[in-house]
C-alpha positions as CSV (number, residue, x, y, z in Angstrom):
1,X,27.9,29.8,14.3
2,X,32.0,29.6,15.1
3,X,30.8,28.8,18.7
4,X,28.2,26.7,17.9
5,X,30.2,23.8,15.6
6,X,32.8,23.9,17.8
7,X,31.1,22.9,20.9
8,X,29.2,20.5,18.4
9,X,32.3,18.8,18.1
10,X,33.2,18.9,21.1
11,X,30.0,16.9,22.4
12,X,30.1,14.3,20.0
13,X,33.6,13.4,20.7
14,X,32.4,13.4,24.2
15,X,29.5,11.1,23.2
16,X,32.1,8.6,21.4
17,X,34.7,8.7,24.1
18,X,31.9,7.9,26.4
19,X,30.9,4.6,24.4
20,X,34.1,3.9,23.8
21,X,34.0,4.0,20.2
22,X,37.1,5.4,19.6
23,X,38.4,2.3,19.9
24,X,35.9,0.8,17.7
25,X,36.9,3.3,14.4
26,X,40.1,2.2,14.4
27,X,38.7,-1.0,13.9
28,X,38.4,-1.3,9.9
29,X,37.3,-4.9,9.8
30,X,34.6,-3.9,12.4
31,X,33.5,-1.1,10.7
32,X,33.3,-3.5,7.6
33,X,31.4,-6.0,9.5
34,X,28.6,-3.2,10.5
35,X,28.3,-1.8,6.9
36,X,28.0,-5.5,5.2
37,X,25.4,-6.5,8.0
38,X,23.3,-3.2,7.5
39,X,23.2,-3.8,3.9
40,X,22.0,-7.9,4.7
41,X,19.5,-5.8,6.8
42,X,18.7,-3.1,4.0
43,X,18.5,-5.9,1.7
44,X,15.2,-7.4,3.2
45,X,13.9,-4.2,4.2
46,X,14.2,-3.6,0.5
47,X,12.3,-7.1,-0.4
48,X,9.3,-6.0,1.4
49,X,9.2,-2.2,0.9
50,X,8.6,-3.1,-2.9
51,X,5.3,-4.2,-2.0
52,X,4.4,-1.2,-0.1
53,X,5.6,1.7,-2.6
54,X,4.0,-0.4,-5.3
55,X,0.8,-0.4,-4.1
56,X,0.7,3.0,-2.5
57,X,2.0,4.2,-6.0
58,X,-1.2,2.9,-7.9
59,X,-4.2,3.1,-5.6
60,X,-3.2,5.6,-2.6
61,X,-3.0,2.7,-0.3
62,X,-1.1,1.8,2.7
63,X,-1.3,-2.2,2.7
64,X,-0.4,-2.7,6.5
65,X,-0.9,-6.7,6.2
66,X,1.9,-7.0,3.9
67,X,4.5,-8.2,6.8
68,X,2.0,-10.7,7.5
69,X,2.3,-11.9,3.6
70,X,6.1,-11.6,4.6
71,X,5.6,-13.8,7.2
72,X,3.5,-16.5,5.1
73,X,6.3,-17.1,2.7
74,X,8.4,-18.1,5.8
75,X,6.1,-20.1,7.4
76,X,5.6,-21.5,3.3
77,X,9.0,-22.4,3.2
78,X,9.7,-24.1,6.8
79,X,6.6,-26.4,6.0
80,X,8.1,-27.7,2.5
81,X,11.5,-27.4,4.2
82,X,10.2,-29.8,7.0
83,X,8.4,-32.2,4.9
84,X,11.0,-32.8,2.1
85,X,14.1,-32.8,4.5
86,X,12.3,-35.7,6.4
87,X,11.8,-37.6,3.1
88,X,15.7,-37.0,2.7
89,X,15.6,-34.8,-0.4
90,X,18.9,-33.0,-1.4
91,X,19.0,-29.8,0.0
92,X,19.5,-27.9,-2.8
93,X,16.4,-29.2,-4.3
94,X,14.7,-28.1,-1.0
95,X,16.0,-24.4,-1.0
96,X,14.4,-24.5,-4.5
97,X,11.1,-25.9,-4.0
98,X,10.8,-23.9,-1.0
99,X,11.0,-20.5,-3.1
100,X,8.8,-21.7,-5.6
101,X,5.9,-23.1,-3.1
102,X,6.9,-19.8,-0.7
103,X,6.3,-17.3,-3.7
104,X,3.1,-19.1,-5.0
105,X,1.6,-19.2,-1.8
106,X,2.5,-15.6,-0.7
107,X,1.3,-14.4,-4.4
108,X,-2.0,-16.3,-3.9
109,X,-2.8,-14.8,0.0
110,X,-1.7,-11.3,-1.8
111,X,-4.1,-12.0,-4.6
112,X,-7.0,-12.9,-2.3
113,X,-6.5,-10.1,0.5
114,X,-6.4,-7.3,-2.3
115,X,-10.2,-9.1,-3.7
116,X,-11.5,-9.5,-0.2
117,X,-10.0,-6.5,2.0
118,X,-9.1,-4.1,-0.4
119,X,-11.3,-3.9,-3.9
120,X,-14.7,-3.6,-2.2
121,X,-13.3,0.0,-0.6
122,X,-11.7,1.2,-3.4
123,X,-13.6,3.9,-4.1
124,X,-14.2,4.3,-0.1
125,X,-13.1,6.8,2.2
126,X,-9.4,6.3,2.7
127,X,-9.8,5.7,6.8
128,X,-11.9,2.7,5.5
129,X,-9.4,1.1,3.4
130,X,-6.6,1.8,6.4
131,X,-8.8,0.1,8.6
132,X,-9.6,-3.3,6.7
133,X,-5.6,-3.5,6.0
134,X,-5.2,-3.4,9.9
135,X,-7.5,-5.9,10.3
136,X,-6.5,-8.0,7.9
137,X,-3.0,-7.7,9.4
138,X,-3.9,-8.8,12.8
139,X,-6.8,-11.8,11.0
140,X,-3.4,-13.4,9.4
141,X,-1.6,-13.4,11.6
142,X,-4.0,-15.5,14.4
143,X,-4.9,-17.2,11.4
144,X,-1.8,-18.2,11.2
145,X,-1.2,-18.2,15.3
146,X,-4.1,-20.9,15.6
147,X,-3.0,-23.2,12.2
148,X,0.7,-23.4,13.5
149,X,2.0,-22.9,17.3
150,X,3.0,-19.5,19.2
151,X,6.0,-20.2,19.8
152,X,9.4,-19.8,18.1
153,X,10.1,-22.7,15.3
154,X,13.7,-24.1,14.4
155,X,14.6,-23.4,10.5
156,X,17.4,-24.8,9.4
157,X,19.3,-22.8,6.7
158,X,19.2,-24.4,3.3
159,X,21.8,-22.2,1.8
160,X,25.0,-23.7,1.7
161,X,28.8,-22.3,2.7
162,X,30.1,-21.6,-0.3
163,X,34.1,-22.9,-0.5
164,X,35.3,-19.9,-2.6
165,X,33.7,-17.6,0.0
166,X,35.9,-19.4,3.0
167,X,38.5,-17.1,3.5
168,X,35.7,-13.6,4.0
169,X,33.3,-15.8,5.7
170,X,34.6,-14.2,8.9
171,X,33.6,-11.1,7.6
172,X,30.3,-11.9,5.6
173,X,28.6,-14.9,5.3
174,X,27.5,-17.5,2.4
175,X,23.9,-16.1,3.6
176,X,24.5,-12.7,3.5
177,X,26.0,-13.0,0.3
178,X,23.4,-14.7,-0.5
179,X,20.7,-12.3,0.5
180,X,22.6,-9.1,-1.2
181,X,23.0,-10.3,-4.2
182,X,19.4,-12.0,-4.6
183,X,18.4,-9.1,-4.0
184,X,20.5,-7.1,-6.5
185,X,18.6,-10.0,-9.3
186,X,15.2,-9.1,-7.6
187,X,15.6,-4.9,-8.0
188,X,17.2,-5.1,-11.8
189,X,14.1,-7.7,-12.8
190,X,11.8,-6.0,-11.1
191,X,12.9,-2.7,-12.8
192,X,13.1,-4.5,-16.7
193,X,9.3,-5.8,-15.7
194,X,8.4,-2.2,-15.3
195,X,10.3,-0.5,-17.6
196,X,9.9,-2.9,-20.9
197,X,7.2,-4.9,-20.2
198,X,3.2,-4.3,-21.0
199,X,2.1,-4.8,-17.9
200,X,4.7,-2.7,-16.3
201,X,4.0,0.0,-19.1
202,X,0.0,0.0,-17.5
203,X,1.2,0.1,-13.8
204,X,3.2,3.1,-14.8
205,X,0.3,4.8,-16.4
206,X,-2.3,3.6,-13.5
207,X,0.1,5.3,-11.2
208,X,0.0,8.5,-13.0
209,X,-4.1,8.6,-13.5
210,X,-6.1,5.4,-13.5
211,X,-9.3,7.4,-14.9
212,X,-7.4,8.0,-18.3
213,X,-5.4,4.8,-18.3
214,X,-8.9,2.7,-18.2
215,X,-10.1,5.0,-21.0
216,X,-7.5,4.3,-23.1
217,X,-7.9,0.6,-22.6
218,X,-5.8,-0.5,-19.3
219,X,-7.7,-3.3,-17.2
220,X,-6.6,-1.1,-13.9
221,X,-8.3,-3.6,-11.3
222,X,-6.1,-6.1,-13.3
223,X,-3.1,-3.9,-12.6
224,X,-3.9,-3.5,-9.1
225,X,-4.2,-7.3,-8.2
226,X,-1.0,-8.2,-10.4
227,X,1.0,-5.1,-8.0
228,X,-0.1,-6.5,-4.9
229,X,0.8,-10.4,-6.4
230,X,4.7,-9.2,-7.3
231,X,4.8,-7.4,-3.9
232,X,3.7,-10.5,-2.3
233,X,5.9,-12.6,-4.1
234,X,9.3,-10.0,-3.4
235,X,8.4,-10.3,0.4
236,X,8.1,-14.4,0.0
237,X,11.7,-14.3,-1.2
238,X,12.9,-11.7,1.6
239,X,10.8,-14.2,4.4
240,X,12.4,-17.5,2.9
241,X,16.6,-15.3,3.2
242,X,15.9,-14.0,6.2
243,X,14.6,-17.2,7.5
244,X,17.9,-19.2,6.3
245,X,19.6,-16.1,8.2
246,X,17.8,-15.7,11.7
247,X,17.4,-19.7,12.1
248,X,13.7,-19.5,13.7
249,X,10.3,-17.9,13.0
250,X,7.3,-17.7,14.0
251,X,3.9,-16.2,13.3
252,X,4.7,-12.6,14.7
253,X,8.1,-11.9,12.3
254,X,6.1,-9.9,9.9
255,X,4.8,-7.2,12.2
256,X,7.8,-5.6,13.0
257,X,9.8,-6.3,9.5
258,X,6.7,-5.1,7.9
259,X,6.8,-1.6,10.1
260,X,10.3,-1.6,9.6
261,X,9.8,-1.8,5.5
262,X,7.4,0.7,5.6
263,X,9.5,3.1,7.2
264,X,12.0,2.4,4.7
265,X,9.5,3.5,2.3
266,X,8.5,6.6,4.0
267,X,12.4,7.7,3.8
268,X,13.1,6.8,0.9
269,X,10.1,8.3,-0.6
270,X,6.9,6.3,-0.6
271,X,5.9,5.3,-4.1
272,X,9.3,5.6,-5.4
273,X,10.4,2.3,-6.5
274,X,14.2,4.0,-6.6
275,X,13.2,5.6,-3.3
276,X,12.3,2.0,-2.0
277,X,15.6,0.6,-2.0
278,X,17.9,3.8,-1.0
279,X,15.5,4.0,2.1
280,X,16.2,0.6,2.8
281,X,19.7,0.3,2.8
282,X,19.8,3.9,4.7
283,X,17.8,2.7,7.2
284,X,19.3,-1.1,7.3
285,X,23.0,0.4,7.9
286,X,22.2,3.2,10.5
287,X,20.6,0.9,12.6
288,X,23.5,-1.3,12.1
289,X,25.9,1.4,13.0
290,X,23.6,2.4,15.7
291,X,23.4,-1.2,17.1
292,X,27.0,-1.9,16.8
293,X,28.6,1.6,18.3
294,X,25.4,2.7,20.8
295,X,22.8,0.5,22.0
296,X,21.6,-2.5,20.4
297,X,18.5,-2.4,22.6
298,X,17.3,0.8,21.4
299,X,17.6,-0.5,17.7
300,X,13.3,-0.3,17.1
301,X,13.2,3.4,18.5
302,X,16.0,4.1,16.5
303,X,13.9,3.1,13.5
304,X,10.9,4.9,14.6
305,X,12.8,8.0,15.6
306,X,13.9,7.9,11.9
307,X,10.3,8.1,10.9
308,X,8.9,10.7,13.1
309,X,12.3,12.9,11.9
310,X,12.0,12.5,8.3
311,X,7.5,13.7,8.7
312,X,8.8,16.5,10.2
313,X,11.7,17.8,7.9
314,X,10.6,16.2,4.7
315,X,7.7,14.2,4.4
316,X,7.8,13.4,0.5
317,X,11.3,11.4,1.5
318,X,14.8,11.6,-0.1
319,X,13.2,10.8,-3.9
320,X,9.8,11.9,-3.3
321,X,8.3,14.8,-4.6
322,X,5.7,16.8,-3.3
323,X,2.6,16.6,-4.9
324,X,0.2,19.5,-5.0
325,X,-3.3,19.1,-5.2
326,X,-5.2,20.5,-8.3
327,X,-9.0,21.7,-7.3
């Protein structure tokens, strides 16, 4: 065991001496620059992965078109962006309206996939349900292919540089800041709607057994739909950041943030709210690490590696707990 750590050590200060990233940990401000742009990362991963552990924690249900609802809120928000910034609006009005009309919209498609898609298989073989959210995936986002364009569209960011902020920006932007600590407001609301509210009170006690929570009164199709309508509207609000962020979209952003959230949940510890988040920000910051020290090319098999890792070694995630089946 001697042996083996020392010639562990050995090849990974190989590996770094190779890369060059020697150099690059001497670098604090670097370093800091990677961390701060895998938590921006962590922090949309986060916005979406909501919508995925929710629903998987109440009805057993992996909602693969999410990233496309993701996506919507974008595509929401460059439309309202586009129409009032020709009028000449002020921009802060904009960035506004463009939330509110990006959240609606994602809440209503959320609403209305989870009637159409999802409720008629609910009590359906589980390949069935998988199957309709796959379609569903790939119907919105043609849908939303044909109604718009291909290609890659401009979006101007509506956040502004915040003066205070002018002497870090070098280190983290007004956008990033903007992004983390949005979604900081997003997890502690989300987790006081849960925790203290009635509704949140039901969702807690559909997850646990939706036969005895509609016996003792809980409207648990009504639970379901208002899950899938605060998942849609946390992803609107992670499409609309990370729209200000990237500077373009277009109709195919969802698929891979959406597979990216969901691994997120996966490690973390899918239908863990808690479990949500950590994942998120683990996986946000390796790959930034990864990207910034390695190879930013392999940055999606880095993800995906992640995912096939953590099935192997521990399935339930870092804060999930394995279940065992009663028959």
């Amino acid at each position: 065991m001697r042996y083996f750590s020392i010639l562990l050590g050995v090849s990974i200060a190989g590996i770094f001496g190779y890369f060059g990233i020697k150099e690059l940990l001497y670098d604090p401000v670097y370093f800091l620059e990677l961390f701060l742009g895998g938590l921006t990362r962590g922090s949309i991963y986060a916005l979406i992965a909501l919508g995925y552990t929710m629903v998987y924690g109440i009805i057993q249900l992996i909602n693969f078109a999410h990233g496309e609802i993701y996506m919507i809120g974008a595509m929401t928000a460059l439309i309202v962006a586009s129409v009032l910034g020709f009028w000449g609006w002020n921009s802060a009005v904009i960035l506004i309206l463009a939330f509110v009309f990006a959240i609606f919209y994602s809440c209503a498609y959320g609403f209305t996939v989870e009637k159409i898609a999802y409720k008629p298989l609910r009590n359906a073989p589980r390949l069935s349900a998988l199957i309709s959210a796959i379609g569903m995936s790939l119907f919105l986002q043609n849908y939303v292919m044909l109604a718009q364009t291909p290609e890659f569209m401009p979006f101007r960011s509506l956040i502004p540089d915040f003066n205070f902020w002018e002497p870090y920006s070098h280190i983290i932007t007004s956008v990033e800041l903007t992004i983390i600590t949005t979604t900081v407001v997003v997890m502690i609301l989300l987790g006081m709607l849960i925790k203290f509210t009635k509704i949140g009170k039901a969702m807690r006690a559909s997850s646990q057994d939706k036969i005895m929570s509609s016996l003792v009164g809980i409207n648990v199709n009504q639970v379901i739909s208002f899950t899938f309508v605060v998942g849609s509207a946390t992803a609107a609000i992670g499409g609309v950041l990370i729209a200000c962020h990237v500077g373009q979209i277009n109709y195919y952003i969802g698929f891979l943030a959406g597979l990216k959230a969901f691994i997120a949940a996966v490690l973390g510890g899918i239908g863990s709210i808690p479990g949500a988040v950590l994942g998120s920000l683990v996986l946000g910051i390796s790959e930034s690490f990864f990207t910034g020290y390695f190879w930013s090319e392999y940055e999606d098999v880095f993800a995906f590696t992640i995912l096939v890792t953590i099935l192997i070694f521990r399935p339930s995630g870092i804060l999930g707990k394995h279940e065992i089946s009663k028959v």
